[in-house]
C-alpha positions in Angstrom: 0.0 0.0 0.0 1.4 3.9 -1.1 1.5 5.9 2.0 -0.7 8.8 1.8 0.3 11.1 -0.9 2.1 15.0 -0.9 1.4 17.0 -3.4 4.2 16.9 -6.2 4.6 19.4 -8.9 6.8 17.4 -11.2 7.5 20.6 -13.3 8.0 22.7 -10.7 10.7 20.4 -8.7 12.3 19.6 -12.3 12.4 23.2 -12.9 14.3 23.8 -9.8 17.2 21.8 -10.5 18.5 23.8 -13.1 19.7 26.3 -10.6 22.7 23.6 -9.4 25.7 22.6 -11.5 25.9 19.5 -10.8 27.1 16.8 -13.3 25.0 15.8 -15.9 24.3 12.0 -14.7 23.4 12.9 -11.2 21.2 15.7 -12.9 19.6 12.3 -14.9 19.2 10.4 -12.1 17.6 13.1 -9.8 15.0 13.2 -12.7 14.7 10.2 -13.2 13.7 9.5 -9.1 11.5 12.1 -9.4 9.7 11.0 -12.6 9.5 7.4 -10.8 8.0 9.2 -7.6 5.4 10.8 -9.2 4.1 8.4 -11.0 4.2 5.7 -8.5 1.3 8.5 -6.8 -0.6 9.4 -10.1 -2.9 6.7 -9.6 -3.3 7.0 -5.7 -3.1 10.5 -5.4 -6.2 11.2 -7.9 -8.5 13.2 -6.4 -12.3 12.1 -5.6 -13.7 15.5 -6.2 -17.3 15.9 -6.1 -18.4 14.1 -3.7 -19.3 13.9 0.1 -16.1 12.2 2.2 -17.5 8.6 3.0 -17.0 9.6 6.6 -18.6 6.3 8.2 -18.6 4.6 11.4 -19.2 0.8 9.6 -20.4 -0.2 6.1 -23.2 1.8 6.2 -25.2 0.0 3.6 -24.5 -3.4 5.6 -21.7 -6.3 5.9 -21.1 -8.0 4.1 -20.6 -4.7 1.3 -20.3 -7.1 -1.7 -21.8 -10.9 -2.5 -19.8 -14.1 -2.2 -17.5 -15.8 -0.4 -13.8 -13.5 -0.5 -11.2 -13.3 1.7 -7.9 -11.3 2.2 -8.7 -7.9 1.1 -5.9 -5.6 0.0 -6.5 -2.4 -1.1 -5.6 0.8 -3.2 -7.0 4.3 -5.0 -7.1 4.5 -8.4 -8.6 6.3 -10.3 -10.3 8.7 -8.1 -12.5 4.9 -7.1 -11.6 2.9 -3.9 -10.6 -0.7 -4.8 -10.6 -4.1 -3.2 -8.4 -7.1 -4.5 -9.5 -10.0 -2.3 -9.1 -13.8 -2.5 -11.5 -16.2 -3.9 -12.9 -18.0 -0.6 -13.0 -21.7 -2.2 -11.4 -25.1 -2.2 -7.5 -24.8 -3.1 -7.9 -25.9 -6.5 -10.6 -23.7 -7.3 -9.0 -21.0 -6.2 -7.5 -20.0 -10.3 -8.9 -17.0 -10.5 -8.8 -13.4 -8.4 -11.7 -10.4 -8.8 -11.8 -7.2 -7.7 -13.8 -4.6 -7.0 -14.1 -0.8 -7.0 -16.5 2.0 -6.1 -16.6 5.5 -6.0 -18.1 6.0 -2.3 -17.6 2.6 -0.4 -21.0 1.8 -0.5 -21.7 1.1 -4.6 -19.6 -2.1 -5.4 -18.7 -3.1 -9.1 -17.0 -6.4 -9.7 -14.8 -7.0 -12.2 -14.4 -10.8 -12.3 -11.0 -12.4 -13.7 -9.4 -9.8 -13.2 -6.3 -12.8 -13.0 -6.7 -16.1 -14.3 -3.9 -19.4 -14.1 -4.3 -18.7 -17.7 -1.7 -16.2 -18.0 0.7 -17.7 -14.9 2.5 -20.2 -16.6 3.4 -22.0 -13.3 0.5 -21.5 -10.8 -2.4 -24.6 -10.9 -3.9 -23.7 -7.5 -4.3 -21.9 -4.3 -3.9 -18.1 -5.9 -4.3 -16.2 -2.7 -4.3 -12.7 -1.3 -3.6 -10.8 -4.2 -1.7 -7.4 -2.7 -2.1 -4.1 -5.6 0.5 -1.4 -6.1 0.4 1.2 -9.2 4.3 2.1 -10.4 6.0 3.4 -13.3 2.9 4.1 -15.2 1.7 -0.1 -14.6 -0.4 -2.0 -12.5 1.1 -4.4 -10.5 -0.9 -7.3 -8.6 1.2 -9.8 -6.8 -0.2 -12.7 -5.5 0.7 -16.4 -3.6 -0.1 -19.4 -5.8 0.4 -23.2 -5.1 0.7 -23.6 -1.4 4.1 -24.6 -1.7 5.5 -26.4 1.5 8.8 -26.0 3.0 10.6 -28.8 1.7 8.8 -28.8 -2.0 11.3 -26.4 -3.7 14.6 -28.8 -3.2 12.4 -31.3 -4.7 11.3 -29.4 -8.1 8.2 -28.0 -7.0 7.6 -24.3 -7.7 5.2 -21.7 -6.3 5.4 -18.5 -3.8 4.4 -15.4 -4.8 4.3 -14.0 -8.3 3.9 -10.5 -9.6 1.2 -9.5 -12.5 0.9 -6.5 -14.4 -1.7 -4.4 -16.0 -2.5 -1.2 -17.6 -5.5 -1.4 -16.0 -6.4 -1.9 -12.0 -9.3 -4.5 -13.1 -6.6 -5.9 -15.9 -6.2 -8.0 -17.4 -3.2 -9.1 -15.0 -0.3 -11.0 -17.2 2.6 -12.9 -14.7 5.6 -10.1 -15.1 8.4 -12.5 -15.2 7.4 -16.6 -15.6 8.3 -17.6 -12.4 7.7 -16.6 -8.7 9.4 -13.9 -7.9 9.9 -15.3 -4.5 9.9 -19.1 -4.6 12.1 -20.3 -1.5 11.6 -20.1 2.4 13.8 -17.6 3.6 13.4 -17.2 7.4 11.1 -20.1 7.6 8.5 -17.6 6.3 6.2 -19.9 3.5 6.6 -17.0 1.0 2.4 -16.2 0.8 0.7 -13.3 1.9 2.3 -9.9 0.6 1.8 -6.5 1.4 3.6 -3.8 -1.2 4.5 -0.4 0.2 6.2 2.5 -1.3 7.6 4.8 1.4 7.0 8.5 1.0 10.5 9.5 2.1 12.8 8.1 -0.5 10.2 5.9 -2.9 11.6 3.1 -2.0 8.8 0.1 -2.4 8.8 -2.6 0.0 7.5 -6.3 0.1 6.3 -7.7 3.1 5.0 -11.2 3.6 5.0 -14.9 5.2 2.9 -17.9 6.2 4.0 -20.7 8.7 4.7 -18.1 11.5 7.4 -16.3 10.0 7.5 -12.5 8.6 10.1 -11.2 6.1 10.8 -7.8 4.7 12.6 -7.0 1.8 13.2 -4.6 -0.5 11.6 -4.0 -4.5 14.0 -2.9 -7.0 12.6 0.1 -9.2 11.0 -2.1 -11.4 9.3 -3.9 -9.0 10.0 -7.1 -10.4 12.7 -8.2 -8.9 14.2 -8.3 -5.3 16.6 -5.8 -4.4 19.5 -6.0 -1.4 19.3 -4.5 2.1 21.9 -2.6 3.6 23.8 -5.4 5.3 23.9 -7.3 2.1 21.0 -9.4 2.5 17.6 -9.9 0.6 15.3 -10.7 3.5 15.3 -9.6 7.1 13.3 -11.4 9.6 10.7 -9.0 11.2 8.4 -11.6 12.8 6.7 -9.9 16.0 5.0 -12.2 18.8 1.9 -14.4 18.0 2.5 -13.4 14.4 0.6 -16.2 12.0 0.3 -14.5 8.2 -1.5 -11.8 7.1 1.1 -8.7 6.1 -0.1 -5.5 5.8 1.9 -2.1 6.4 0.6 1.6 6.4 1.6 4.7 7.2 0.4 7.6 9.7 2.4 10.6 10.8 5.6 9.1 10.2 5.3 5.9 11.9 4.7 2.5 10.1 2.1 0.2 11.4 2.7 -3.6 10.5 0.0 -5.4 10.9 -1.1 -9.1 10.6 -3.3 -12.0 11.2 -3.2 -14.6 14.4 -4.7 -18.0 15.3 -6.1 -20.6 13.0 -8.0 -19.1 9.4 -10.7 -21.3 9.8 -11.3 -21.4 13.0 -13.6 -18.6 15.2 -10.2 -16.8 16.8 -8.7 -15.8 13.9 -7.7 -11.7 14.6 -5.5 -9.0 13.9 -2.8 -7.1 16.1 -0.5 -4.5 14.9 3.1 -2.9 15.8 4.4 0.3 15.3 7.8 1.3 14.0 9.9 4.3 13.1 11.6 2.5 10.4 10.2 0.5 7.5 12.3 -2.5 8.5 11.2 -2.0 12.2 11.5 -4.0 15.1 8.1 -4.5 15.2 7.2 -5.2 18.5 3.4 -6.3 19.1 1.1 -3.8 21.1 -2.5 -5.5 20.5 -5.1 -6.9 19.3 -7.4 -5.0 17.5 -9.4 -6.8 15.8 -11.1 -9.5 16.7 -14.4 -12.0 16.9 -17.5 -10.6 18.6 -20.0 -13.6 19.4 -23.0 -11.3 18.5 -21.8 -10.1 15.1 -19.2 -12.8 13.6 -16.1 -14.7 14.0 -12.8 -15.2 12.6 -11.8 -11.9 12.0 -8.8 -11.4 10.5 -6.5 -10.7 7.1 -6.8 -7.2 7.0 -6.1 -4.2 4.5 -6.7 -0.7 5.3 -8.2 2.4 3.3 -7.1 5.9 4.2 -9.8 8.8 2.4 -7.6 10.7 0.9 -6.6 14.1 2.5 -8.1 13.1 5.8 -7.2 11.2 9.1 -10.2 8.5 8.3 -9.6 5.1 8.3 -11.0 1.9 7.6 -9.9 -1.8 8.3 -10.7 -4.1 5.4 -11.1 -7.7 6.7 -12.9 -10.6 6.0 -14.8 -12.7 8.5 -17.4 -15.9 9.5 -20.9 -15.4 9.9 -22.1 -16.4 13.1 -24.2 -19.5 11.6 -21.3 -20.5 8.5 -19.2 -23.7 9.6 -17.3 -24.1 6.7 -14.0 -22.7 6.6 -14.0 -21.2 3.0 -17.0 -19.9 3.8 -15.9 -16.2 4.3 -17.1 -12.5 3.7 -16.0 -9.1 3.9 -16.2 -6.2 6.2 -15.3 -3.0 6.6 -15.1 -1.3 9.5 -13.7 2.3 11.0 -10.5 2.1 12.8 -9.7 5.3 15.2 -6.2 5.9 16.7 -5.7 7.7 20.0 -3.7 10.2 20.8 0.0 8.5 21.0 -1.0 7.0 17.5 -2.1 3.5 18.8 -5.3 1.5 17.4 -8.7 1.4 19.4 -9.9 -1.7 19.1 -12.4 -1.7 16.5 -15.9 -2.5 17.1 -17.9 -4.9 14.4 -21.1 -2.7 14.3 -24.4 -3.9 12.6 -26.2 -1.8 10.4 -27.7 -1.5 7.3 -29.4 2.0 5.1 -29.9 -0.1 1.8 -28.4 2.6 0.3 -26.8 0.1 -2.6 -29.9 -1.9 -3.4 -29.1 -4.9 -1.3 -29.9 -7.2 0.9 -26.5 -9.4 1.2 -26.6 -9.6 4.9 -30.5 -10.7 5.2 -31.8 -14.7 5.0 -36.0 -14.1 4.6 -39.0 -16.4 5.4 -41.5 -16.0 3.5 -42.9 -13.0 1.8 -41.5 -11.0 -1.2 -38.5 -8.9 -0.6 -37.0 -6.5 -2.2 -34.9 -3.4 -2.1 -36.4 -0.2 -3.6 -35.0 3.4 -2.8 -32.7 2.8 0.0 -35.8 0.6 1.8 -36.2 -2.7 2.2 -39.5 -3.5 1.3 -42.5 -6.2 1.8 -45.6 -7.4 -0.2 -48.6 -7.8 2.3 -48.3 -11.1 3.6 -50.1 -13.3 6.4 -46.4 -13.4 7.9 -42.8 -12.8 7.1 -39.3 -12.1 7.9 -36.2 -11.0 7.3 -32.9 -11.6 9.2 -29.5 -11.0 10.2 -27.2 -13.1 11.3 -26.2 -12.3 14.6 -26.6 -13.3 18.0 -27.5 -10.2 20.2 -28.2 -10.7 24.1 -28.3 -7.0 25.5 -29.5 -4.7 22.4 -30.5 -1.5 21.1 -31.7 -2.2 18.3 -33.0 0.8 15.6 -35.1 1.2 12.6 -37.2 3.2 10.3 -41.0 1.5 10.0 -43.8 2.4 7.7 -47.2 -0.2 7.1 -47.5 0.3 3.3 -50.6 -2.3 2.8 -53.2 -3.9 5.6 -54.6 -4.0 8.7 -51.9 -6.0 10.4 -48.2 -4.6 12.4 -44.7 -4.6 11.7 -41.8 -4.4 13.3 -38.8 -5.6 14.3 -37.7 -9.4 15.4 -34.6 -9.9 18.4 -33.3 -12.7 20.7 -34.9 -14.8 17.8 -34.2 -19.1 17.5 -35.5 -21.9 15.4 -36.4 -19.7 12.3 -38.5 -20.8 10.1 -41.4 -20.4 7.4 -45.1 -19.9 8.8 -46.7 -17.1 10.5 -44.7 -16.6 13.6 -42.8 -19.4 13.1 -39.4 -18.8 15.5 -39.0 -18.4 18.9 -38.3 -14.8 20.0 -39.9 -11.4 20.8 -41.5 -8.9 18.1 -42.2 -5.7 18.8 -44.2 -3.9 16.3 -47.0 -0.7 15.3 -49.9 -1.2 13.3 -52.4 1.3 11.4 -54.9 0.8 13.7 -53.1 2.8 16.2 -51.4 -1.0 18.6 -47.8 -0.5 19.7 -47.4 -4.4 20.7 -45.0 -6.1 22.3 -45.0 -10.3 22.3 -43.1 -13.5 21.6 -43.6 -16.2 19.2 -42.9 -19.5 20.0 -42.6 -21.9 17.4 -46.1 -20.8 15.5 -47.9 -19.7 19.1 -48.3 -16.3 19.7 -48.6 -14.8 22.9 -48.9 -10.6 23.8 -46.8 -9.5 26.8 -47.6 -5.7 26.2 -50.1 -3.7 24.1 -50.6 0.6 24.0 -52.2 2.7 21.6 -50.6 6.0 19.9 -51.8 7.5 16.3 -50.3 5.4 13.6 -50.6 6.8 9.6 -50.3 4.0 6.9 -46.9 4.8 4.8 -45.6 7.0 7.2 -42.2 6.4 8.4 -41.6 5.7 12.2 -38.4 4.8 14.0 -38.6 2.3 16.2 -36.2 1.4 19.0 -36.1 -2.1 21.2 -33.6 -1.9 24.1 -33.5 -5.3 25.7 -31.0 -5.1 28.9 -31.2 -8.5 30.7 -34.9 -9.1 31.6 -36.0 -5.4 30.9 -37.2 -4.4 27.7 -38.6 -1.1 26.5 -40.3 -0.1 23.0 -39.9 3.7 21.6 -41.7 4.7 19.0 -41.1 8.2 17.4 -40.0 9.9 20.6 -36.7 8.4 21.8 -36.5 9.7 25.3 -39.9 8.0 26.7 -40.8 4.7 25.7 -44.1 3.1 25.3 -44.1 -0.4 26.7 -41.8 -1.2 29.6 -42.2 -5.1 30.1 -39.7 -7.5 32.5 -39.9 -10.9 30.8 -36.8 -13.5 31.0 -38.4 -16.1 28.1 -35.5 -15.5 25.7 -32.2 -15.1 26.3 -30.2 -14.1 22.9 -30.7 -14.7 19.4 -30.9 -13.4 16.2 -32.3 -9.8 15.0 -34.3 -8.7 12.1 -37.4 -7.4 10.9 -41.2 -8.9 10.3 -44.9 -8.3 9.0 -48.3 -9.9 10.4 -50.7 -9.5 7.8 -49.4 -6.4 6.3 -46.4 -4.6 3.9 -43.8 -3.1 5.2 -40.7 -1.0 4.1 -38.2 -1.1 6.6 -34.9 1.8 6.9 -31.7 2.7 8.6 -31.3 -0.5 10.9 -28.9 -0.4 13.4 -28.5 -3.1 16.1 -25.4 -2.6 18.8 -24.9 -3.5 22.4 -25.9 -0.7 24.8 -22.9 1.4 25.9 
């Protein structure tokens, strides 16, 4: 990843040299490191003019932000369009192919499929993983691990690591660089897999970091970014492995320090996280501070491979990551997330909260599983044909909740509402186990549970309900105590102690009505 941009007047700096007499070939070469500076930043220094600063607390329009199983997102702007390079989440041999995907305000996705196929990597038949993006010299450049190469498979003939792929384009076609890996050992004991690029701002020097198995290695890119240059000492790769390091490189840059960050505990399994170091050099030591990201029972597990987006002339961040949903068992079976990631005062990392929500404001629904009913996304709502009974739901796992949405009846007599601490889901008019509370035209606020097709009403008050008029609803559910607010957020209308559910999933539902349904939000009470 490019640390964040200065503006750079090529003319202007060119310009100046011509008051020093200095010998022609240093002149050359100080124009030629220029040149190569400024266009490693063209494509990541392009302004996104017109538009509002996506200045978000999550994925506004819902996790995951695209469709599909991906994994280990990496990163860049181009283009004036944030992009995402992630891996394909499948089997190892179907994993022959990387996508991307770009968009102008990090909530409208566009895919742009193939973006790298086997097809032009002579030497990779499998496993093509966490591809890492870097724009240089007027190219594109993609690199990427390919074959899962073990330890001991190199002495024997066996070739894999991580390759290098260029483009003219960021969505390519990506074409292997060189015919082979460009690194294709161990070195360090680091499996040579999982690659971050960086290209310091001080000097434009690029940098690869990467390694599986345990290990981290740094080392440096020659200019043409295709081959591996030599450290000061002599060497090609210095071991920067900090504690509980597993794989997952990534490096950025804030204020003059570097932040390495990476991935711990098992991929497929639910304690999969990131933690971070801080440097002030490049080739550190990076000695751990924390874990930052990380599962949350309610929201999802195995959190982890992370790349970071900085909006461009601003101090907001966000950590790219893929995770589990809460009800996926399959270890391929992954998503991704963004989420905002704040720093305090000395420059360390919060830890970043997983938050919930969802304005529709793409025109989907990848996040929702529905029962019954006709659903469909229409004008940032997400909306419901009149039905004897229907829901839609997230896949989470709230105990103590606030959980916040907009409400209109469109069609019928019957309520709507929203759905928490919900089990056993299934088709069929109330058909779960769980609570619902929800208004209806006929001026009900109602509060009651459903247990496996048997209704039952804990709570019912009247206010003046208007059919297709919006209200926002809030459930707050803190241990046995729940409260309902409708339209005014500071007094509730039902207050009701019941202890029949315990947790479960959230969401939103219709008895004998339509619905569109808005800005849902569901978080743990501070």
């Amino acid at each position: 990843m490019t640390s964040p941009a200065m503006p750079l007047t090529l003319t202007g700096v060119i310009n100046s040299l011509a008051g020093f007499r200095l010998d022609s070939s240093v002149n050359v070469c100080l124009i030629r490191l220029i040149m190569g500076l400024a266009m490693s930043k063209v494509a990541n220094a392009s302004p996104i003019v017109n538009r509002a600063i996506p200045d978000y607390t999550t994925s506004e329009a819902g996790n995951p932000f695209v469709d599909g199983w991906y994994a280990d997102p990496d990163t860049e702007i181009y283009e004036g369009l944030y992009w995402v390079y992630p891996t394909s989440s499948y089997a190892y041999d179907e994993q022959t192919y990387l996508d991307a995907f770009s968009s102008p305000d990090l909530i409208n996705w566009t895919k742009h499929p193939n973006i790298l196929t086997i097809a032009n990597v002579t030497w990779a038949t499998r496993a093509v993983w966490a591809p890492a993006p870097i724009f240089r010299n007027g190219k594109y450049y993609l690199y990427f691990g390919a074959n899962d190469i073990q330890e001991d498979e190199p002495a024997q003939g066996k070739i894999g690591g991580i390759g290098v792929a260029v483009a003219d384009k960021p969505e390519g076609p990506y074409v292997d660089a060189i015919g082979k890996p460009l690194i294709g050992d161990y070195h360090n004991a680091a499996q040579p897999i999982d690659q971050d690029v960086f290209i310091d701002d001080v000097d434009g020097q690029a940098y690869i970091y990467y390694g599986g198995h345990s290990h981290a290695n740094v080392a440096k890119l020659n200019e043409d970014m295709i081959s591996i240059g030599t450290l000061d000492d002599g060497t090609q790769f210095k071991e920067i492995t900090p504690e509980n390091y597993v794989e997952g490189s990534q490096m950025f840059k804030r204020n003059g320090i570097y932040y390495f960050m990476w991935s711990e505990g098992d991929w497929t399994g639910p304690d999969y996280s990131v933690s971070y170091a801080m440097s002030d050099s490049p080739l550190g030591p990076f000695n751990r501070i924390a874990k930052i990201l990380q599962q949350d029972t309610a929201v999802a597990k195995g959190s982890g491979h992370n790349g970071v987006i900085q909006v461009p002339d601003t101090d907001i961040y966000y950590i790219v990551y893929h995770r589990r949903p809460l009800s996926e068992s399959d270890g391929n079976h992954r998503v991704l997330a963004y989420d905002r990631m704040y720093f305090n005062d000395d420059g360390t990392i919060e830890q970043v909260k997983m938050l919930v929500k969802d304005n529709f404001a793409d025109g989907n629904m990848f996040d929702w599983k529905t029962y019954d009913g006709d659903w469909s996304v229409v004008d940032q709502r997400l909306n419901i044909a009149s039905t004897a009974g229907a829901r839609a739901m997230l896949d989470t796992n709230f105990t103590d909740l606030v959980f916040d949405a907009t409400v209109a009846v469109m069609e019928g007599s019957g309520d709507v509402g929203l759905v928490f601490r919900a089990t056993n889901l299934s088709t069929g008019v109330d058909e779960f186990t769980g609570y619902y509370a929800g208004i209806s035209p006929t001026g009900t606020v109602t509060l009651g549970t459903a247990n496996t097709g048997i209704w039952t009403s804990l709570s019912e008050t009247t206010m003046e309900v208007s059919s297709t008029t919006e209200y926002q609803i809030r459930v707050t559910a803190i241990g046995n105590e729940i409260s309902v607010f409708v339209g005014d957020l500071t007094s509730p209308k039902i207050v009701m102690t019941d202890e029949s559910f315990v947790s479960g999933a959230t969401g939103v539902g219709v008895r004998n009505a339509g619905a569109k349904f808005g800005s849902v939000s569901v978080a743990k009470p501070s």
